[in-house]
N, C-alpha and C positions, 0 to 999 in steps of 0.2 A: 376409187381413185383412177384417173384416166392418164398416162401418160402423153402428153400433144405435142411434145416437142422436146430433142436431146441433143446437148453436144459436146464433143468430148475434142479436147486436145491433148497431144501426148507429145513427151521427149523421149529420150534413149531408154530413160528409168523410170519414167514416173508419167502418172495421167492426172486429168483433171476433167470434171462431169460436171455439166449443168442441166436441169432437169427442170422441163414446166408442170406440173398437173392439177388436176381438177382433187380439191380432196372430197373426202365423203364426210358429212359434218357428223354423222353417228361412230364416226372410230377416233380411236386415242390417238394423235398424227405426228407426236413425241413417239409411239415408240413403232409405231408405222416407219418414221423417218430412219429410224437406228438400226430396224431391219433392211431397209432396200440400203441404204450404208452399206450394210455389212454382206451383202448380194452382191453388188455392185462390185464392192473389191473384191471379193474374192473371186468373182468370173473374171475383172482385167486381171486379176492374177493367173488364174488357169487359163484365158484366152492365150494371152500377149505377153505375158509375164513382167507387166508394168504393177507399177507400187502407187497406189493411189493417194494421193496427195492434196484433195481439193474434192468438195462434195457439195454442190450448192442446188437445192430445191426450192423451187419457188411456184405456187399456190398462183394459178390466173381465177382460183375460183372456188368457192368450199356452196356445196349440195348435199341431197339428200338423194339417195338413189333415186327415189319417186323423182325427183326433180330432176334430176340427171337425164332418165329414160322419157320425160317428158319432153323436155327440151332437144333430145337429140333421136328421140327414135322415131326411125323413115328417114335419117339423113344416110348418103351414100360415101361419105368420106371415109377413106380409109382408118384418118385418127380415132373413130368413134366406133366401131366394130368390134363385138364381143368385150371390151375395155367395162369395167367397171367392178 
């Protein structure tokens, strides 16, 4: 999975994350999703000490590693480096 794009707004108490990536079509992405969930809060919780509120991931593309590093290897963008 490649994350390409993240954005986060936040209030006084609470954040909110939105997340684009590339998923990997050989993993289970149920329970892929419910660990970076649970990453996710708890680093704004120890960063920033915000309470997350809102977790939206959204898939521009589901590959298979073969096809991922086909597609993308020799590109020089930073989104695509080491990611997968």
């Amino acid at each position: 999975m490649v994350i390409s794009g993240i954005g986060i707004e936040v209030d006084t108490k609470q954040a909110a994350v939105d997340v684009s990536v590339i998923w990997n079509y050989n993993v289970n992405n149920s329970t892929v999703f419910d660990q970076i969930v649970e990453k996710v809060r708890e680093a704004i919780a120890h960063m920033i000490g915000l309470y997350l509120v809102k977790f939206n991931m959204n898939a521009n593309d589901v590959m298979t590693k073969e096809q991922y590093l086909e597609k993308y290897r020799g590109k020089d963008s930073d989104d695509n480096k080491g990611n997968i």
